[in-house]
Every structure is written in C-alpha cells, then in structure tokens.
C-alpha positions in Angstrom: 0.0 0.0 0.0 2.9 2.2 0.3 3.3 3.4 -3.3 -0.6 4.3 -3.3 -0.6 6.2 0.4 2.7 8.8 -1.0 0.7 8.8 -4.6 -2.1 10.2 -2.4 -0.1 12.4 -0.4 -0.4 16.3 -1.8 3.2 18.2 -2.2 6.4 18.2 -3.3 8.3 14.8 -2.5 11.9 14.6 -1.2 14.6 12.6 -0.2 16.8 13.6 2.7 19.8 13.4 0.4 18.6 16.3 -0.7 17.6 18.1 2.5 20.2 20.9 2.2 17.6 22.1 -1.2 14.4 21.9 0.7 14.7 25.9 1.1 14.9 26.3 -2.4 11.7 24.9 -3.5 8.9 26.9 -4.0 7.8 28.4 -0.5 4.0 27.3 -1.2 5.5 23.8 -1.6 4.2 21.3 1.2 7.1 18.4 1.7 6.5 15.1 1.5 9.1 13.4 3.4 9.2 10.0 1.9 12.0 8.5 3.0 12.8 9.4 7.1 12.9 5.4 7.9 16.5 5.5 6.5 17.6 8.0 9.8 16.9 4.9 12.0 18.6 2.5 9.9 21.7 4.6 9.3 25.0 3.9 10.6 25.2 7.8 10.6 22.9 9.9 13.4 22.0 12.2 10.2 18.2 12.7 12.3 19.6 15.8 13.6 20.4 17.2 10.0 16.8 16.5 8.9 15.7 17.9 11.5 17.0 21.4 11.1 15.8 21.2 7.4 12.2 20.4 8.9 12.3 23.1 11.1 13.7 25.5 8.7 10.5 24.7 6.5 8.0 24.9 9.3 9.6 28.1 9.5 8.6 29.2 6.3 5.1 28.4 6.7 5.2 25.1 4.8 3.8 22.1 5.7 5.7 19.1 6.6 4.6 15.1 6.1 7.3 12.4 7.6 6.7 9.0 6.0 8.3 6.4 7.6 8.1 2.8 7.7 10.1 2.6 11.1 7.9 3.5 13.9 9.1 6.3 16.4 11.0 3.8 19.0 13.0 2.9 16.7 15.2 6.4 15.9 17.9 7.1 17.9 17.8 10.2 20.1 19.1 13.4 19.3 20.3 15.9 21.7 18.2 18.8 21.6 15.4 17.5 18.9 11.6 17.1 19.7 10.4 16.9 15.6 9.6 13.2 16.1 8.0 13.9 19.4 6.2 16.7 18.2 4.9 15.6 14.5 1.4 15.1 14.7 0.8 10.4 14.3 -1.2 9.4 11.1 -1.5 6.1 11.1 -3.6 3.7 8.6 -6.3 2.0 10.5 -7.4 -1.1 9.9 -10.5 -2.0 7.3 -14.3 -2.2 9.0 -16.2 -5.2 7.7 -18.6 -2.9 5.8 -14.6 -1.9 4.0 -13.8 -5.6 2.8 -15.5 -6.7 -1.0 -17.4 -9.4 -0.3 -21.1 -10.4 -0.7 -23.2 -10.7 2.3 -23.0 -13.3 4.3 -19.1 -14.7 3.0 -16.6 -14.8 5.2 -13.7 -12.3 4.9 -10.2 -13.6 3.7 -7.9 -14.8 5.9 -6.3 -12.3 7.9 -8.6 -9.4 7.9 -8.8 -6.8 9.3 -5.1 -6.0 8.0 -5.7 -3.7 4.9 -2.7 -5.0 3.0 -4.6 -8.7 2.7 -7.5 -7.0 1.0 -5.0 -5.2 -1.3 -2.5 -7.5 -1.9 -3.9 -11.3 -1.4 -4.3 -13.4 1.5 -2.2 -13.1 4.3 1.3 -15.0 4.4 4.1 -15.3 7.0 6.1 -13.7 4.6 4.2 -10.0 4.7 4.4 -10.3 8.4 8.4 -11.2 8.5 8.3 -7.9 6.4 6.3 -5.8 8.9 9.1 -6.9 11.7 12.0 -6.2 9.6 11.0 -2.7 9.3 9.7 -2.6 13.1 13.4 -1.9 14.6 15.0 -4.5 17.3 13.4 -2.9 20.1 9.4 -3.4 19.3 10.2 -7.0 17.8 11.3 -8.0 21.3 8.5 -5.9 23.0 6.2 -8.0 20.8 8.1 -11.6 21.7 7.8 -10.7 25.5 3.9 -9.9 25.1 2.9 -12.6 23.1 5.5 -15.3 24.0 6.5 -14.7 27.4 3.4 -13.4 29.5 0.9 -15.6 28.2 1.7 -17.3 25.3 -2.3 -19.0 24.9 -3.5 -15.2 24.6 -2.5 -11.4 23.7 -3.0 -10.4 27.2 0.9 -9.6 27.2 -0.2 -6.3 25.2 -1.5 -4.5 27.2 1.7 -4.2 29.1 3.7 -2.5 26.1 4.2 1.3 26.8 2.4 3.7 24.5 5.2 4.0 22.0 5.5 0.4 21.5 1.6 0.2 21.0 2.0 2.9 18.5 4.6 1.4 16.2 2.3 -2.1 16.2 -0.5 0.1 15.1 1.7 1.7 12.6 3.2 -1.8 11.4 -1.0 -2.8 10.9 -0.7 -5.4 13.9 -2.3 -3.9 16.6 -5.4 -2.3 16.7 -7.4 -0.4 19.7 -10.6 -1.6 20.5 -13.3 0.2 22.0 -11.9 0.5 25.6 -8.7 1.7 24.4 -7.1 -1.9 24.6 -4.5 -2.9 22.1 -5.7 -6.4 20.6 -4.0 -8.3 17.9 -5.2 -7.0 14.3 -4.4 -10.8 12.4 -7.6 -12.5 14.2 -7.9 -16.4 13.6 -4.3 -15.7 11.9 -2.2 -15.3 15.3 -0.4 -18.5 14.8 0.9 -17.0 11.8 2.5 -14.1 13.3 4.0 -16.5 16.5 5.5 -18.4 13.1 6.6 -15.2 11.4 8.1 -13.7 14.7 9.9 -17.0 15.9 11.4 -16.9 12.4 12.7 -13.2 12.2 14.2 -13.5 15.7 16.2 -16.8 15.0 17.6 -15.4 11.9 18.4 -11.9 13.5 22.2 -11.8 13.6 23.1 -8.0 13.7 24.3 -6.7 16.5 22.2 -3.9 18.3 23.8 -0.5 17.6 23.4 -0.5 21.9 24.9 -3.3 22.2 28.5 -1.4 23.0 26.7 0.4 25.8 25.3 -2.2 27.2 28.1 -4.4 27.4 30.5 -1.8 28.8 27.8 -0.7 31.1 27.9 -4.4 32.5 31.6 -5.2 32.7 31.4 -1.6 34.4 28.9 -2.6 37.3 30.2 -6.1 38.0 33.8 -5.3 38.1 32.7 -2.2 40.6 30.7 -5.3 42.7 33.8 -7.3 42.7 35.9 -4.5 43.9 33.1 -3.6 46.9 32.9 -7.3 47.7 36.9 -7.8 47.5 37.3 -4.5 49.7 34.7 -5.6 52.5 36.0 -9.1 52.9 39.4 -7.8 53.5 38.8 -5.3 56.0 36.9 -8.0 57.8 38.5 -11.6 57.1 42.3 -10.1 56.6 44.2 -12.8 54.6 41.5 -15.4 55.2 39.5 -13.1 52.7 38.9 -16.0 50.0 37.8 -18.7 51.9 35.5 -16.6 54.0 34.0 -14.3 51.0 31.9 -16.8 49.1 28.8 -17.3 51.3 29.1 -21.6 51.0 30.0 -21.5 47.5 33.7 -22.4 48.2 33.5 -26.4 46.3 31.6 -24.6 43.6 33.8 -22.3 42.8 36.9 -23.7 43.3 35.2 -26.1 40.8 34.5 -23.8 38.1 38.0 -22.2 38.5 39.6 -25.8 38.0 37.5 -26.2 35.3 38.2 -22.9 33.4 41.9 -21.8 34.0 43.5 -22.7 37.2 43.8 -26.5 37.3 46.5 -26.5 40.2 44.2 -24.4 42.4 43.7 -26.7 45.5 41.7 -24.2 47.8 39.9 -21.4 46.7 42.8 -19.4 48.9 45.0 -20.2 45.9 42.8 -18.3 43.2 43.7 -14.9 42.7 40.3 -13.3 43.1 37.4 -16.0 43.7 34.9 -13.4 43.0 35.4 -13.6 39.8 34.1 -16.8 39.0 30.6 -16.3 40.7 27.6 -15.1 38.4 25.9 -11.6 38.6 23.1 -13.2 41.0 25.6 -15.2 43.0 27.1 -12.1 44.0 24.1 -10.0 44.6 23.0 -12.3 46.6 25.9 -12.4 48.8 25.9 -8.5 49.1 22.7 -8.7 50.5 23.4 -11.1 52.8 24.2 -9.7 56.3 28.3 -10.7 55.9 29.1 -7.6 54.6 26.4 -5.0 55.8 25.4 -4.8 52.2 28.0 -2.8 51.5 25.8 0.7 53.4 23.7 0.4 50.8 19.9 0.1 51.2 18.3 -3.3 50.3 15.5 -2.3 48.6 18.3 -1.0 46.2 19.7 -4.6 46.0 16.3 -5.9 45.1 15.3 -3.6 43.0 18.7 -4.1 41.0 18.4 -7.7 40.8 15.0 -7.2 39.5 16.0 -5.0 36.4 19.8 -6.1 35.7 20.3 -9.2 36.1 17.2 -10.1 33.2 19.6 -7.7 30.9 22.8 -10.1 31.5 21.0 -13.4 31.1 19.8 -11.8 27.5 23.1 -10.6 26.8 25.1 -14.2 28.0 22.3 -16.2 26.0 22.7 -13.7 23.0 18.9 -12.9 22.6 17.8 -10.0 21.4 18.2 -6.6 23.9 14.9 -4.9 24.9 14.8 -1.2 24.1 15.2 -0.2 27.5 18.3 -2.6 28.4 20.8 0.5 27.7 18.7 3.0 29.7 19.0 0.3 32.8 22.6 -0.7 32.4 23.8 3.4 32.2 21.0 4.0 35.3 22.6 1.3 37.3 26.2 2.3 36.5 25.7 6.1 37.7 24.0 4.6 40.5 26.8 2.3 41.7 29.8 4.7 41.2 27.9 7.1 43.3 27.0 4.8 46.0 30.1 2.7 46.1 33.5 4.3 47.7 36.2 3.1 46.2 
C-alpha cells in the first residue's frame, strides 16, 4: 500500500539526500518526506540534520509530512530534537467489515482486518516477517515478550507495552485499539501465523544492536565495581583469610569452576587470585545482600530492586537474545547509580 498512500499524499516529495535544497523549493510547496525510515537505519545519526531542514521549513510556513516505515522507537535520540515527538501520528487504521469486497454473508479472507490482505492477497508469513523487519529490534522483542512470554495461549501480554511500542504495532498494521482503548492483535484467527513469522525473524536476527557497545560496557562496568566492593569488604573483615570466608558456601563450587576454566592447580579457593570472579551476577548480589558484609551501606530495597532490572539484561546478553529497548537505559542508570554509591 505504500506506493498508493505517498501517490495520495499532496506536495512536493523529497529525499533527505537532498535536505540541504528543501529551502529552495517553492515556498507554497508542502514536503512530502518519503523516505525518514533510512535516519533509524543509518550507521550515521544524520536525524539531527533532517531535522533542522524540517524546522527551517515549518519556519517558512510550509507544511511538513514524515513517512516512515520505522515507527518512532526505533530512531535514535538526538540531543536537543523534539520533531519526532512533536509531528502530529497518522497512522492507517485497519479495514471495517462494511470496507472488505465481499457479498453478504461470505466470510472475509484470511487475515482481515489487516488492509494490505485486501489489497494484496491473503495473508502469508512472509508479509508479516516484512512488517518486523521494518519494526526496529526494540518493538520485535516488546512484541516476543507480550505474546511469548506473558501468556503465550493469549495477547494479554499487550497490554503491558508502553504507549510507543503500542503505537509502532498500530503503525506496522498489527495492533489495533478496541473500543476500551485496549491494544488487541489485528491478524484474528491468523495469530499463529505471526508467532511463526516472529519465531522466524528473531532466530535469523544476527546484527548486532547499535546499543549493544553500551550495554556491554555498562555491564563489565557494574560487575567489576561489585567485585571491587565485595573484595574490599572481605578484606577489611577476614584479613588474609578473605577467599575462603568471602563466598557465602559456594567455596566447592567455585573452586570447581575455577579448576575447570583456568587454574587447574588451584587446590583451595585461597590459591585463586580473586574467587569473586568466577561467581555469576546473581551469586554475588545475593551475597551482598546477605548480612556478611552489611550490604555494603547500601539500602536493600536497592539490591532488590537491581536484581529485578539487571540481572534479566545479563541473562539476555550471555544467551545472546535479542536486547529490549530499554536494556541501555537500565545498564547506564545502574552504573551512575553504583559509582555514586560505592566508595572506592
């Protein structure tokens, strides 16, 4: 349908390659941004350069259209800029049953009420692989949570997606609003399609997130900074018995994996270097909230709360699943929280 929405869409129609010649074109000229997807898909952060353009136009009293297939979520930030925030949503709604041509009384093809089946055949996993190509990372693993991971017998996981997410399913045809307001699955009697499609694009998604720098940094940040708290606290407490007294009953366990990994001669965990470093995110919060080391003066509801929200980020990130949107907003929270808090 995308060819016949821009063919419908009044004003003059530009590329961002050519944003610098926007102010050229006749100042009664409407634009027709056709092709704004390609700022969240670029290896360059070039959305701030199209922005300036916009606003340079909106300035001149012309109107503005952004066409995108990438929803909102999907662009990267950009310090400063609110003309994604601020643009105005338009967003093709799904066809009404009185819409669809078929005589009284037939049944409507398989897939309705998305309006591309009535334009362009029955529904197939392939369209929908399409639709989550173009979605962005972060709203294809909103999506798997809500429909996989909550409940996977119903769509009840939806209504736990944050308004942006809700509006680049609407945008991608795949979520509707019903009468209450509640986002409900647009592909009907056709949901095991999308589960097929989805399962699919995820397994063959093999690009690394553009936050997937931050988030590992942000990581090996926090749990080297945990390390150093927990090595610092058992010291002043245990003095050179520090490594047998540190682990909270995990000494066989650990000396185990250390054997096992790269000191074979270790007899004792008092002959590793640092045992610490062989216990897993959760091992070690756990011990810090444990009343050994006085959780380190820091409140426990902190300790919960950061086992709650990091420690999902690190499982994704050692299974290699796909990151969240949110993961890199977590990892940098937690980080400035922990230098802060911790003294060393």
């Amino acid at each position: 349908m995308r060819e016949a929405i821009l063919d419908g869409l009044p004003g003059v129609h530009v590329s961002i390659d050519d944003r610098n010649a926007w102010s050229d074109l006749p100042s009664e000229s409407s634009l027709v941004i056709t092709d704004l997807d390609r700022c969240a898909t670029s290896h360059e952060n070039i959305l701030g350069e199209v922005r300036e353009s916009a606003l340079a136009a909106l300035d001149d009293g012309r109107m503005v259209c952004l066409v995108s297939r990438a929803p909102r979520l999907a662009f990267r930030s950009v310090p400063g800029s609110s003309v994604l925030e601020d643009a105005a949503l338009a967003i093709s709604s799904p066809l009404d049953r009185e819409e669809l041509e078929v005589a009284d009384g037939d049944p409507p093809p398989a897939g309705w009420p998305l309006p591309a089946v009535s334009f362009g055949g029955p529904l197939t996993a392939a369209m929908l692989t399409g639709a989550l190509a173009e979605m962005g990372e972060g709203l294809v693993t909103a999506l798997d949570h809500a429909i996989f991971e909550v409940d996977p017998r119903s769509a009840d996981g939806l209504q736990f997606l944050s308004a942006r997410e809700v509006e680049g399913l609407r945008g991608a045809g795949l979520v509707k609003l019903d009468s209450s307001g509640v986002p409900r699955l647009t592909t009907g009697r056709s949901t095991s399609l999308l589960k097929e499609a989805l399962s699919e694009h995820i397994s063959h998604s093999v690009s690394p997130s553009d936050r997937l720098a931050d988030v590992v940094s942000g990581l090996w940040l926090i749990e080297r900074l945990l390390r150093a708290a927990v090595r610092t606290a058992a010291i002043d407490k245990f003095s050179d018995a520090w490594r047998s007294n540190c682990l909270g009953g995990l000494n066989a366990e650990v000396l185990r994996r250390a054997q096992l990994d790269s000191s074979a001669a270790a007899k004792t965990v008092g002959d590793l270097r640092d045992p610490l470093e062989w216990l897993t995110l959760g091992e070690l919060v756990d011990i810090i909230r444990g009343n050994k080391f006085d959780q380190l003066g820091v409140e426990s509801a902190i300790w919960r709360k950061l086992q709650e929200q990091l420690i999902p980020v690190r499982n994704r990130l050692a299974h290699v699943r796909l990151l969240k949107a949110q993961d890199h907003e977590v990892v940098q929270m937690w980080s400035s929280t922990l230098k802060g808090r911790l003294n060393l």
